[in-house]
N, C-alpha and C positions, 0 to 999 in steps of 0.2 A: 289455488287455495289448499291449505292443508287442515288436518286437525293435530292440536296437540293436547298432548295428553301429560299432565304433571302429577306424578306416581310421590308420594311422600309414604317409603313405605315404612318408614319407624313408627308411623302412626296408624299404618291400615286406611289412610284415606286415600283416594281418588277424587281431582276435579277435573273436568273436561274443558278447557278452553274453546269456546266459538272459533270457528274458520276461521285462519288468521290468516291473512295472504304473506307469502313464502320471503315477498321484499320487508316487510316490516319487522320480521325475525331479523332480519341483516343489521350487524354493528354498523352505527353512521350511516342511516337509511333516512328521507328525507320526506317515507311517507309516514303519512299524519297518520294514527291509529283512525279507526271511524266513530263520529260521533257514538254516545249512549244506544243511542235509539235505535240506532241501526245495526248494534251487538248485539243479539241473542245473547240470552242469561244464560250465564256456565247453572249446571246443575249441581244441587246445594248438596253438600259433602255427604259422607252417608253420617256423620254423626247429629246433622242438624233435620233434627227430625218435625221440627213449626211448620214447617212448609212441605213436608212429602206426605203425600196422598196416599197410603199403604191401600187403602180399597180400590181407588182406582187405580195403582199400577197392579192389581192385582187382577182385575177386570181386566185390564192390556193385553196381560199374559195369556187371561183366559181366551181373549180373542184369537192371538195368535196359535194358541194349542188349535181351538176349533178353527184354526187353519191350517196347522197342520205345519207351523212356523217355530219347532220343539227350540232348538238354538235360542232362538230370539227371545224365545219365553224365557228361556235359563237367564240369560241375563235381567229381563226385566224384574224376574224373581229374585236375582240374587242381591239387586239392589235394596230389597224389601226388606230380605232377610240381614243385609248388611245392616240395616237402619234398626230392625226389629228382632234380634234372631229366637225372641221366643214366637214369631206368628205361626203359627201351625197349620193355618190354611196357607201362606207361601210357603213351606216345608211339605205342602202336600203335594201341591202342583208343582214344586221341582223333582218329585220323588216322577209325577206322572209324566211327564215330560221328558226326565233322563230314559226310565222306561220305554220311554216311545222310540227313543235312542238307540237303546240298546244296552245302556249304559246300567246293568242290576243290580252292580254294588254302590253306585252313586244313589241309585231308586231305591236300594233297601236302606241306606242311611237316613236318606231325608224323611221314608216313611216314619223310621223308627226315631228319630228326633221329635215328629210331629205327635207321633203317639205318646211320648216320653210328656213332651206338653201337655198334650189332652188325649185320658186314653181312651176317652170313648166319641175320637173324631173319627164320623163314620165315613165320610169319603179316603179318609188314609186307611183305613179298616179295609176297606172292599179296595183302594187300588192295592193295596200290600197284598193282598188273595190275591188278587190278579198277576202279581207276580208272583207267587208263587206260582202258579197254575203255570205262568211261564216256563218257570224253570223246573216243572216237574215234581213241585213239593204240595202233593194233592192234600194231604195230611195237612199242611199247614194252616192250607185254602179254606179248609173244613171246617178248621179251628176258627179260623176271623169269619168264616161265614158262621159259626153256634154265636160269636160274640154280638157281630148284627143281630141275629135271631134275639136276641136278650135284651141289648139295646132298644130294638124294634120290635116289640110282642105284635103293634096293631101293621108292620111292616113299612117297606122305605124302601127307597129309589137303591139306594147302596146295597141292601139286602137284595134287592129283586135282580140287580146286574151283576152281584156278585152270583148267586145263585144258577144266572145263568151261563155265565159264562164258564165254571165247572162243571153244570151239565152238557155243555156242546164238548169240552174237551174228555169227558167221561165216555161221551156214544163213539 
């Protein structure tokens, strides 16, 4: 069996065709396609968005990050963003994920898209510190941590990880 993949790219869409076995692609082939029932659903284009789930492919990703699965996340992410590209929480977690990568100018776009969205989304806030802190831009760090600080008077999970993770790279 194979997978095929039908690229229409004047349009920017992707659909996935189900495993199609390799004799029924063949001119003048004699096998029957398989009934309905037994085709898995090709996955619905990114522009029909009735039936994509943005929270739960969003939770997917998150699962695969907390596994440590960054790749797989990208994709699941990017389908979200294909479908939605103002979500700001999929524009965060791709920014976290390229990061985890390695990947800083792919992490500092997506942060800064997410921020551009909403600019007081405080997990993009503290992963954007975090990379700074990365790459050595402690100054920056310091800045998105005063912005939590403001956002957060009575304090937050984003402030308090942001917070520390410039003080371990500090000692």
């Amino acid at each position: 069996m194979r997978i095929v993949r039908l690229c229409l790219m004047g349009l920017g869409l992707v659909a996935t065709a189900a495993a199609i076995p390799a004799t029924a692609l063949a001119v003048g082939t004699e096998t029957p396609p398989s009934p309905p029932s037994q085709q898995p659903a090709a996955a619905p284009a990114p522009s029909d968005t009735s039936s994509f789930d943005a929270a739960a492919a969003i939770d997917r990703a998150r699962d695969l990050i907390d596994r440590e699965l960054y790749a797989q996340a990208l994709a699941t992410l990017d389908a979200v963003v294909s479908r939605n590209p103002g979500n700001a929480d999929a524009l965060n977690y791709l920014g976290f994920a390229s990061r985890k990568l390695g990947r800083y100018q792919d992490a500092m776009r997506y942060y800064t898209r997410a921020l551009t969205i909403d600019p007081h989304h405080l997990g993009a806030l503290e992963y954007l510190g975090e990379l700074y802190v990365e790459m050595g831009d402690l100054e920056s760090a310091r800045r998105n941590l005063d912005l939590l600080a403001d956002l957060c008077p009575e304090g937050c999970e984003p402030l308090d990880e942001l917070r520390e993770v410039l003080a371990a790279h500090e000692n």
